[in-house]
N, C-alpha and C positions, 0 to 999 in steps of 0.2 A: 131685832127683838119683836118685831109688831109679827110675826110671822108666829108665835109660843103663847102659848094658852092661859097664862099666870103671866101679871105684871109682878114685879119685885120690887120693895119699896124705893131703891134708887129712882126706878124709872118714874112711879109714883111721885116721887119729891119735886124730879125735873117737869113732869109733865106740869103738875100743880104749880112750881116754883116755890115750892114748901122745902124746909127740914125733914131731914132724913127721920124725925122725931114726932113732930107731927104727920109725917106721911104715916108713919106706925099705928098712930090712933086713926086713923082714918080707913086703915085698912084692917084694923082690928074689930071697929065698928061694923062696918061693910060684914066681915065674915059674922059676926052676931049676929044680922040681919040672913044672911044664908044658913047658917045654921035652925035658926029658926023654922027653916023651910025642909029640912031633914038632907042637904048639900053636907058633904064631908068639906072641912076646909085645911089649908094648911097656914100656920102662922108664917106671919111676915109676907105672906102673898095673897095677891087677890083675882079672882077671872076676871080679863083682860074686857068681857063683852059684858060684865054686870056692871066693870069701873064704867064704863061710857055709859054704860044705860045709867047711870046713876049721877052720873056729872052731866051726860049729854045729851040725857033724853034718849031716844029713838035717834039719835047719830050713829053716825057708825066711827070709828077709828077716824080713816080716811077724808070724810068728810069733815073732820076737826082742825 
């Protein structure tokens, strides 16, 4: 999975250790914030490199 461009909100729930439920608002937020920025988004998914920048800073995946 870490290899695709869009996390899906499973992977989001696992990673955070969250609900598949609030993984939704979190990734729903996320896209509001991209949108704003004139990014196309798709519901229920989030890019993989904004989720890190956004939880982990300047980490990358790997280094998490």
């Amino acid at each position: 999975m870490a290899n695709e461009i869009f996390m899906r909100v499973e992977e989001v729930a696992k990673e955070l250790g969250i609900s598949n439920s609030y993984a939704y608002k979190i990734i729903r937020k996320m896209n509001e914030k991209l949108e704003k920025t004139g990014c196309i988004v798709m519901q229920g998914r989030i890019d993989r490199k904004f989720f890190h920048e956004q939880f982990y800073g300047t980490r990358t995946e790997k280094e998490v």
